[in-house]
N, C-alpha and C positions, 0 to 999 in steps of 0.2 A: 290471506294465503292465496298464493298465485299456483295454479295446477294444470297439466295435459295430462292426459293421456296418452300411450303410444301403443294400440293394442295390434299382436302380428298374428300370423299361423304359422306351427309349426311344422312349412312346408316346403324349405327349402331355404336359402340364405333372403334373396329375394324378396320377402318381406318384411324378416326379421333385422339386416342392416339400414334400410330406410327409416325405421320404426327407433331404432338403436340412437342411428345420426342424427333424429331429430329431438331426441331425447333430453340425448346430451349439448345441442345446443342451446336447447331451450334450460336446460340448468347453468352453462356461460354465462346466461342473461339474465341470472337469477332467481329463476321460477322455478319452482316443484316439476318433476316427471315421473310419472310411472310408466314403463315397461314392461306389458305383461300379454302372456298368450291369452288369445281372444277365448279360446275355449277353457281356459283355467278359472276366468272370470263368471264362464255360464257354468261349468261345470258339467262340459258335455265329454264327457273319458271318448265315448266312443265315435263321436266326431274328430275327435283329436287324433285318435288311433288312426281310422280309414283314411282322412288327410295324408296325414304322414304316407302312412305305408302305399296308397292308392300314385302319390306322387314319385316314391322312388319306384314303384313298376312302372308306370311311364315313362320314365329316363330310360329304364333298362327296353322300354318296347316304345318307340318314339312313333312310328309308323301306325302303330295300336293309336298313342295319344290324340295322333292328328284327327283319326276318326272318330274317335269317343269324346275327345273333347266337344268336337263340331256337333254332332250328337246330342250332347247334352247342356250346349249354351243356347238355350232359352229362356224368354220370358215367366215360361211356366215353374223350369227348374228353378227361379232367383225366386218364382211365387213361395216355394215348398223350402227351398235354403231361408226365407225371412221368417220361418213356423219355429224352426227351430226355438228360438229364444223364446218365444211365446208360451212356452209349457211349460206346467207350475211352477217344479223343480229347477229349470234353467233359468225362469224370472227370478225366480224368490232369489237364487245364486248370482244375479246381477245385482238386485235392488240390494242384498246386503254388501257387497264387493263397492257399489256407490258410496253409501254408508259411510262404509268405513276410511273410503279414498275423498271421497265428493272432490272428486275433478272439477275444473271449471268450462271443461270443452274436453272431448273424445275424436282421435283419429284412427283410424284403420289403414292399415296399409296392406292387406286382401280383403278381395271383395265381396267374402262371403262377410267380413264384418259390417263390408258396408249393405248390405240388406237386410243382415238381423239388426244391429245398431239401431237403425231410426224406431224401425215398428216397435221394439222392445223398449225405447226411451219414450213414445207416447202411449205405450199399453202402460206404464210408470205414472203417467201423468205429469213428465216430467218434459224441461223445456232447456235440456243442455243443448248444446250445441254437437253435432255429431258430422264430421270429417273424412272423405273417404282419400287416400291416395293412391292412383292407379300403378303399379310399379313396373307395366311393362313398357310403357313408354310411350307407343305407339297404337296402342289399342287396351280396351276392358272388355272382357267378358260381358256378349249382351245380358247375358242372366246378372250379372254386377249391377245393370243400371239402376238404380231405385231414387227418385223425386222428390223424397222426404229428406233425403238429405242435405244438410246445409251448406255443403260445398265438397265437388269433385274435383281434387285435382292431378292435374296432369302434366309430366316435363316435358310436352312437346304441341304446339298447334295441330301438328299432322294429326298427332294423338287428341286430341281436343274434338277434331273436325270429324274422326271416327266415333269419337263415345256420342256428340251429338248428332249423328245418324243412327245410332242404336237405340236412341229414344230418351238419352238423357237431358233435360230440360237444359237449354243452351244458358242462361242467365245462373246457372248451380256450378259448370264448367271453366274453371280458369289454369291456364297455364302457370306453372310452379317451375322455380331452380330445382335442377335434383339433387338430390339431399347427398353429397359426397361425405365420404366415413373424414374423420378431419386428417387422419393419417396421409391418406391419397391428395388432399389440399394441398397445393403447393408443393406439389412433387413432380410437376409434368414438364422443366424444366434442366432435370438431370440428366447428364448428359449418359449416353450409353457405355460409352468405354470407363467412366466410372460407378456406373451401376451393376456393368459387371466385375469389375475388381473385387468393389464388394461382396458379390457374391459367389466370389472363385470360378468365375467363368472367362474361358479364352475372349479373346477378343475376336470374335468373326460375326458373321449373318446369323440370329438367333432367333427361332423358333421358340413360341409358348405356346403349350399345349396343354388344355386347362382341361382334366377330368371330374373338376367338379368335387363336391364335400363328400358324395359316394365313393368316388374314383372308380366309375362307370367313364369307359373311355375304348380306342380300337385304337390300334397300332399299324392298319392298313395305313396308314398314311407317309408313317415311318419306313415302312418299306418301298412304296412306290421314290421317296425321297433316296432312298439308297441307292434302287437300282438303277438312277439317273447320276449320280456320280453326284450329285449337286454338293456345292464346300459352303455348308454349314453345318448349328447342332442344333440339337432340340431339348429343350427344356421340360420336364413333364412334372405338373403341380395336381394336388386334389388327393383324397386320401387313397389310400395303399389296399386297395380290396387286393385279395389273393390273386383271381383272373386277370388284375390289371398287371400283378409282380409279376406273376406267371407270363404273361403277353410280353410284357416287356425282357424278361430275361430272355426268352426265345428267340426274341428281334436281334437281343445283341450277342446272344451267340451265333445267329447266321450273319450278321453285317458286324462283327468285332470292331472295325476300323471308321463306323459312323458313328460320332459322341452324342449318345444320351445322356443327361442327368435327369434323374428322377428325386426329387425333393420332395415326396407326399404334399401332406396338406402342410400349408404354408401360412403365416399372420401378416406376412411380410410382401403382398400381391403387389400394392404398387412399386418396390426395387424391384421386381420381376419385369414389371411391365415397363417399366423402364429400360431395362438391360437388353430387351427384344424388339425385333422387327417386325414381327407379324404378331398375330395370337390367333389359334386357331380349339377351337371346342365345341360343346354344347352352350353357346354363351349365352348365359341368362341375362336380364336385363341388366343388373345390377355389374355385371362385371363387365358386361359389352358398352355400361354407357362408362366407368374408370379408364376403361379402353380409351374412347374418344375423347375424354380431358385427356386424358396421358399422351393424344394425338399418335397412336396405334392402331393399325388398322386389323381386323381381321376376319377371320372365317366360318362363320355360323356352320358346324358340320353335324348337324342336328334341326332342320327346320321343322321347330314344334308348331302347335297348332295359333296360337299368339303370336307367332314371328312370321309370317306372312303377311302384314302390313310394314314390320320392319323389314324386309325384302325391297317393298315399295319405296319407302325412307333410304335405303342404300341405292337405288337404281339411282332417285334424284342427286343426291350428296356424292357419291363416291366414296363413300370411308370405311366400304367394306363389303362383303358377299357371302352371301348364303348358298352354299354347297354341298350336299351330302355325296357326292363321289368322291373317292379319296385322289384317283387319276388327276379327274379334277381341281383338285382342290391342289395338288403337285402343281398341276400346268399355272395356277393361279401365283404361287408362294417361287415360281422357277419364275416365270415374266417379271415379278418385282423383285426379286433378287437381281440380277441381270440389267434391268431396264431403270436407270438413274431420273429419266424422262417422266417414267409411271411415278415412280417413289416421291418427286419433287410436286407431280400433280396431286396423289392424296395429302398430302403434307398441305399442301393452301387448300383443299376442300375441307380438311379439320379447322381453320382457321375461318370460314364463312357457315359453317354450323348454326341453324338456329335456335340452340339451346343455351340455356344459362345452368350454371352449376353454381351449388353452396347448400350446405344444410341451415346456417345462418339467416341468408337470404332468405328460405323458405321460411324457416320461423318467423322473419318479420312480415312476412304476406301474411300469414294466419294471425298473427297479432293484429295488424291493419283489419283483416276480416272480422275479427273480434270488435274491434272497437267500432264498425261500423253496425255493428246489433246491438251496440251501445251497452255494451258488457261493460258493466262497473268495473271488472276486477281487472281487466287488461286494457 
């Protein structure tokens, strides 16, 4: 029997699609997968609880996140997040959950798994192999670092060269494909004027405007785009929270004659991201890096406390910017509407990116890593 693991949190899409993609590729090829929340398996309700709810108050207070996050990524915090698993009831809840799975290798794709993961697998006595994947791209939480782990990885060198200044042992650190959902595979290619067809939208300059699986989102942007006359529409994806319908019907009964579509939450992101010119959100990892296969550029309008090294990563590349002014973020989406010169130059900057995408891919690095521990089973 061949087995992974794919353990997430339930904290937002973010680590639960990485965890998903590689799941299922790894069942492509044959092998057994499990996919299951990290705190289902220790059995901790109230970690699971706080996570959750602690992450969508930060969306909704982004300028709170930056500071508390910074706050609280320390060495000491990743001390006290590896305790968790340790205690009776959350061991006993792993060592049976192994039991009855006996993976042949465990990965994480947040980092609080990867802290309790190792210590709780050698409080076991046990000699699995334990997997951390870092899913912002560009940086991990110093408090994530942890050395016992058998391998960290990460889709980007930038990102590489960050976690091995936070103290993660550079020989545990390798760059990985990101793990693409297979839908979005082979999708970057489509061309716009029938991307929107299918999806009932005119043919002009098109705006996506991502709220996210909350539909936690601001319409200032919408209206500074109005009161410049600019001739495009905007697209608006992410679920339907009340203040979002609210914000939004307001908008369009004071600008009637500027086209919103509003599509809640959506399964169907990359014909979106195809059919558009920009994307402009709170853009988490996972969507900002579909972004850059899909060769779209967009607009960080939320810079969380993790997305300031991705700040850095756009200054160098070009394929995109980080903006919380909406004014702003207008002057940004008017100059490349307009400017054929700009548009043609991020378009070859997406083409010299040094990243590799594939969930595939990925699974065969960790297979290779496998068999170089000289795992019978892979």
């Amino acid at each position: 029997m061949r087995k992974g693991a794919m353990l997430y949190v339930n904290a937002g899409k973010g680590h639960y699609i990485p965890a998903k993609a590689l799941a299922e590729s790894f069942e492509r090829a044959g092998y057994e997968s499990i996919l299951e929340d990290l705190f289902v398996v220790f059995d901790t309700e109230f970690w699971e609880d706080f996570c959750r709810n602690e992450w969508r108050f930060m969306l909704r207070h982004p300028r709170l996140e930056a500071f508390m996050d910074r706050l609280s990524d320390t060495r000491l915090n990743g001390f006290l997040i590896s305790r968790i698993g340790l205690r009776k009831k959350h061991l006993a809840s792993f060592r049976k959950w192994l039991d009855e799975n006996n993976p042949n290798f465990i990965i994480s794709t947040n980092f609080i798994g990867g802290v309790i993961l190792p210590y709780a697998v050698r409080a076991l006595g046990l000699s699995i192999p334990v997997f951390q994947y870092c899913p912002d791209i560009f940086d991990t939480p110093r408090s994530g670092t942890c050395n016992l782990l058998t391998k960290v990885y990460i889709a980007s060198e930038f990102g590489r060269q960050v976690a091995i200044r936070k103290g993660q042992r550079a020989d545990t650190v390798s760059v990985c494909p990101f793990p693409l959902r297979s839908e979005v595979e082979g999708y970057a290619d489509t061309p716009k004027e029938d991307a929107r067809k299918a999806l009932g939208l005119p043919d002009r300059f098109t705006i996506l405007c991502s709220f996210g699986g909350e539909g936690i989102g601001s319409t200032a942007l919408l209206y500074e785009l109005a009161k410049r006359g600019l001739d495009c529409q905007a697209v608006v994806i992410g679920g339907k929270s009340e203040a979002t319908e609210r914000s939004i019907a307001e908008f369009s009964s004071a600008y009637p004659d500027f086209p919103v579509y509003n599509r809640g939450f959506v399964d169907n992101v990359q014909e979106y991201l195809a059919a558009c010119d920009i994307q402009v959100g709170k853009t988490g990892a996972n969507s900002m890096m579909e972004a850059m296969y899909m060769r779209r550029p967009f607009i960080i309008s939320e810079v969380m406390y993790l997305s300031h090294t991705t700040l850095s990563f756009l200054k160098d590349h070009r394929v995109g910017w980080g903006e919380n002014n909406p004014a702003k973020q207008a002057d940004i989406i008017e100059a490349f509407c307009h400017s054929q010169e700009l548009r043609e130059k991020v378009q070859l900057s997406f083409h010299d990116l040094p990243i590799r995408f594939g969930a595939d891919a990925f699974r065969d690095q960790i297979i290779e890593d496998m068999k170089a521990l000289q795992n019978p089973i892979l």
